[in-house]
C-alpha positions, 0 to 999 in steps of 0.5 A, spaced: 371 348 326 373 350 334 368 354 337 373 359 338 374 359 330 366 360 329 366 365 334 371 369 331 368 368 324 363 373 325 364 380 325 366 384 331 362 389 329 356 384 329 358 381 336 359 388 340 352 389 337 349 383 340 353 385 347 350 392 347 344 389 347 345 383 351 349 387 356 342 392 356 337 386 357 341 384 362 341 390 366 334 391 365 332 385 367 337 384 374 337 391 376 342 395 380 346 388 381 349 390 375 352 395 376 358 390 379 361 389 372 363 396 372 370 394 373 370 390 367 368 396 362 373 401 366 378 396 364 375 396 357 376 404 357 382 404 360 386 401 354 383 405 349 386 410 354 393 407 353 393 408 345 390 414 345 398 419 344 401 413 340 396 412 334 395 420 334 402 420 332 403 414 327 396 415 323 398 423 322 405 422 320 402 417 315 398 422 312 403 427 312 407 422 308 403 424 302 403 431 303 409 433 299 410 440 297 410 438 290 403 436 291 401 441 294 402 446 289 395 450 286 390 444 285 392 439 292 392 447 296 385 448 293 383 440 296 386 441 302 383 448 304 375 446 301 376 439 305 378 443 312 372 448 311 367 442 309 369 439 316 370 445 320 362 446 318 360 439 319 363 440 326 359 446 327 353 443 324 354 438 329 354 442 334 349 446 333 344 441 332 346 438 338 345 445 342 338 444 339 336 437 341 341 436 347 342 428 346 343 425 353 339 429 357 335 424 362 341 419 363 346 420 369 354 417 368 356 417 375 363 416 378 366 421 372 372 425 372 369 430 369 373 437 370 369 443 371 373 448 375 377 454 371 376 452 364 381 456 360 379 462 357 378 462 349 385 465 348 388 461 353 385 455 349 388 457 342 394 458 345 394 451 348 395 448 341 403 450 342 406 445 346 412 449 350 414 442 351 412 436 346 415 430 350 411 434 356 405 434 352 405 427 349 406 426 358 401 430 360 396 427 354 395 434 351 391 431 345 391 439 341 398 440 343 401 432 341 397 433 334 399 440 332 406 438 333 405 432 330 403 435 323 408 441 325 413 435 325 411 430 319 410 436 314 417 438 316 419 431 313 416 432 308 419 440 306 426 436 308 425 430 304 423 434 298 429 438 299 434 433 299 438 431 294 435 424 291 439 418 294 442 421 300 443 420 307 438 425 308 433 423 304 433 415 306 433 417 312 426 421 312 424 415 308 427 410 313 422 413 318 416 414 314 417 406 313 418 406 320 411 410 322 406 405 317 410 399 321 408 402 328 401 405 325 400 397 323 402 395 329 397 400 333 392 396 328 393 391 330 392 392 338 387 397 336 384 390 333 385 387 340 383 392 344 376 391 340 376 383 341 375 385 349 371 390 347 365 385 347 366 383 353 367 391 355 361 393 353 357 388 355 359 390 361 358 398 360 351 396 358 349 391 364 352 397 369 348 403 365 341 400 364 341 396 371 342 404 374 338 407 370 333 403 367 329 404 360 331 412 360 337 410 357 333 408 350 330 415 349 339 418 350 341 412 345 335 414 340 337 422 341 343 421 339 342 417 333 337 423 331 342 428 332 347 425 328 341 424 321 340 432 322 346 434 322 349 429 316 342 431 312 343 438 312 351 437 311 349 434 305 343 439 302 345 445 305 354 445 303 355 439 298 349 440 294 347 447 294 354 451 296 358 447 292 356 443 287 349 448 284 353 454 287 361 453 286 360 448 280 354 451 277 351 444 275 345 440 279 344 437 285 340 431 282 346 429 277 352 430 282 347 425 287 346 420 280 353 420 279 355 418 286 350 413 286 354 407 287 359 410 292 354 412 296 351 405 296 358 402 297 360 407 303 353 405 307 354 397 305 363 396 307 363 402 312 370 404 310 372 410 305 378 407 304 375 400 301 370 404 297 376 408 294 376 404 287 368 405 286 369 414 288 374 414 282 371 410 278 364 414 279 368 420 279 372 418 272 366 414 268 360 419 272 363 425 274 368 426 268 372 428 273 381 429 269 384 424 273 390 429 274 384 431 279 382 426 282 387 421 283 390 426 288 384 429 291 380 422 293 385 418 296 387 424 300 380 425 302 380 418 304 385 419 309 384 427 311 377 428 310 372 425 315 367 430 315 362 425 318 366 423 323 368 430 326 361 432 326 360 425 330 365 426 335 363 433 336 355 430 337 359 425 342 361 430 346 355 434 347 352 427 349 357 426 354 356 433 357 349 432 358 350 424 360 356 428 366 351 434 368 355 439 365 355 446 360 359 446 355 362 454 355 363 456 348 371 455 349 370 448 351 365 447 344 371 452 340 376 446 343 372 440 342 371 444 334 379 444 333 380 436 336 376 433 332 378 438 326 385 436 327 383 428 330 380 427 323 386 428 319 389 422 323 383 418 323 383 411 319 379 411 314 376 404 316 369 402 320 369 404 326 375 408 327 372 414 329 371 410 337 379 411 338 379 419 336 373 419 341 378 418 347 382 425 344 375 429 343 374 427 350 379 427 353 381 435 351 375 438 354 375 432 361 369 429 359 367 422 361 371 416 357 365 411 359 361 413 353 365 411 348 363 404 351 356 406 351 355 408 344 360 402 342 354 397 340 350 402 336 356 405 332 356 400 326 349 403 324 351 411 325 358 409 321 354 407 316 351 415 315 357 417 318 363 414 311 356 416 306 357 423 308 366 422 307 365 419 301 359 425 298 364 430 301 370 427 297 367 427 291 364 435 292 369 437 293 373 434 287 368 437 283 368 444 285 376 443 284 376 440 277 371 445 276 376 451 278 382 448 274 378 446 268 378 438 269 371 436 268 366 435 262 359 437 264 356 436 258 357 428 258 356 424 264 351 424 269 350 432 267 346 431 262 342 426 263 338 430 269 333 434 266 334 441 267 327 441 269 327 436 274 333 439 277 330 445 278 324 443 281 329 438 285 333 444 289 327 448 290 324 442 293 330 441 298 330 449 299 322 448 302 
């Protein structure tokens, strides 16, 4: 086997680990010298800037796709409605978590074009949402405006496809462009797969530059961040999926649910994926939960493309780390800007690992904040993508749970629900309400 072949054999998220921290040791050990391999890094930030508008508008119109108005009827509006609240909730948790522990204090980007000036009003900022141009806006790089009309546009697909007479030219025309956005996103895959190839060298270089101009400061940023995003999951798991949801919503334990999810859970920890542990979450939702499939079977897979609760509370932890690292307060309306981004950036996010580090560049881009730390952070990610896809997979299936509760669709006396001592579930709560 070629060396490039051995090289290629291990996984990338492996090799962009090492050159975090080789490129870390590196500029410890040179010193300010480092900081000349910048260009290579900005080169490495630049073409996740190319990407950005195109794969926005592929990924969402893929999932548009499976939002018809036939399954959008009692059951999918329940699911969609739940899966937007649990992640506008995982984004303010986020946030709020990170007003509190402010990751990235002590660490300076320099060089940034970070905008300060004039920030727009909260009004101004719900209004910005509307493009009075799109074509402009895909131009101008408005992130909020490119993905409100991309939703707007691929559901009204949806509604004409519906509509249409089955065979007609209309129909199969919906259908030709719908097979023609899965070949595009494919395509973004694969120069996203590319883009990440570089990326080895890319953050390499970011890690040499930033720890050859700040020095050893840089680990108590990185560690920070990490703590941050543990909280934040932590009390999304207990205080929405388990207490809210499942004890309040369903009405049953905490414990079982958790026992019931076991397998997918670990899953989600070992691939890193949603979408690959998709066939464990059915099968714990079917053989655990005793969830009807007329449930599951739309909620999951829905869940597993829409629902990145993990991955919104992220990008909005990132973006509080960005701040501190540029020096700048995030005013209310930013945090308001960067809540609605990341909701609506995560619908469009693949559920694949990693692919939160593309959605990252729409995040920062809309409130003008440094691009440099998604490098930054490349390096650290596959272990805080880990927690991250867990929190997805236990949202999916709360939620799938509180909506077979609603519509009579589960079996809570056999399962997982019965074999949880009601003794030992009461305790358990109580010990995670202390």
């Amino acid at each position: 086997m070629s060396a490039w072949k051995q090289y290629r054999a291990v996984p990338i998220v492996h090799r962009i680990a090492v050159a975090f921290v080789l490129g870390a040791l590196v500029g410890l050990v040179v010193g300010q010298p480092a900081t000349s391999l910048q260009p290579v890094g900005d080169l490495f930030v630049r073409l996740l800037e190319m990407i950005i508008v195109p794969i926005i508008i592929f990924t969402l119109l893929m999932a548009t796709r499976e939002l018809s108005p036939k399954n959008l009827g009692k059951v999918g509006g329940q699911v969609v409605v739940l899966y937007i609240a649990t992640t506008a909730v995982a984004i303010a948790m986020g946030l709020g978590v990170s007003n509190l522990i402010d990751p990235g204090t002590g660490m300076t980007i320099t060089q940034t074009d970070v905008q300060t000036e004039q920030t727009p009003s909260l009004v101004d900022q719900i209004f910005s949402i509307v493009p009075e141009n799109p074509f402009a806006a895909i131009a101008e790089g408005n992130i909020l405006a490119v993905i409100f009309f991309t939703l707007i546009f691929g559901l009204g697909m949806t509604i004409v496809r519906a509509e249409a007479e089955p065979d007609s030219a209309v129909r199969n025309g919906i259908e030709t462009i719908f097979d023609a956005v899965d070949a595009g996103a494919e395509v973004m895959f694969k120069i996203v797969w590319g883009i990440m190839e570089f990326g080895v060298i890319g953050v390499f270089a970011l890690m040499a530059s930033l720890f050859g101009e700040v020095g050893v400061k840089a680990i108590r940023a990185y560690f920070t961040l990490s703590l941050t995003l543990a909280v934040a999951i932590a009390l999304q798991i207990t205080l929405v999926y388990l207490l809210l949801l499942i004890r309040g919503a369903v009405g049953a334990s905490p414990v079982a649910f958790l026992r019931g999810i076991k397998e997918a859970l670990i899953t989600a920890l070992s691939i890193r994926s949603s979408t690959a542990t998709l066939p464990i979450t059915m099968s714990d939702a079917d053989e655990n939960l005793r969830i009807e499939e007329r449930v599951y079977g739309f909620s999951l897979p829905l869940g597993a493309t829409i629902n990145m609760d993990g991955t919104s509370m992220y990008l909005g932890i990132v973006a509080v780390f960005a701040a501190n690292m540029a020096g700048v307060s995030l005013t209310l309306a930013e945090q308001f800007a960067i809540l609605l981004t990341a909701l609506l950036a995560s619908i469009g996010t693949a559920g694949v690992p990693s692919a939160s580090l593309v959605m990252m560049t729409a995040v920062l881009t809309q409130v003008g904040l440094p691009l440099e730390v998604i490098g930054m952070i490349a390096g650290i990610d596959p272990l805080l993508d880990r927690l991250r896809t867990m929190n997805n997979i236990a949202g999916d299936l709360a939620v799938t749970t509180v909506v077979a509760k609603w519509n009579d669709a589960i079996d809570l006396t056999g399962g997982v629900w019965t074999d949880t001592p009601v003794g030992l579930a009461e305790e358990s709560v109580s010990t995670t309400d202390d």
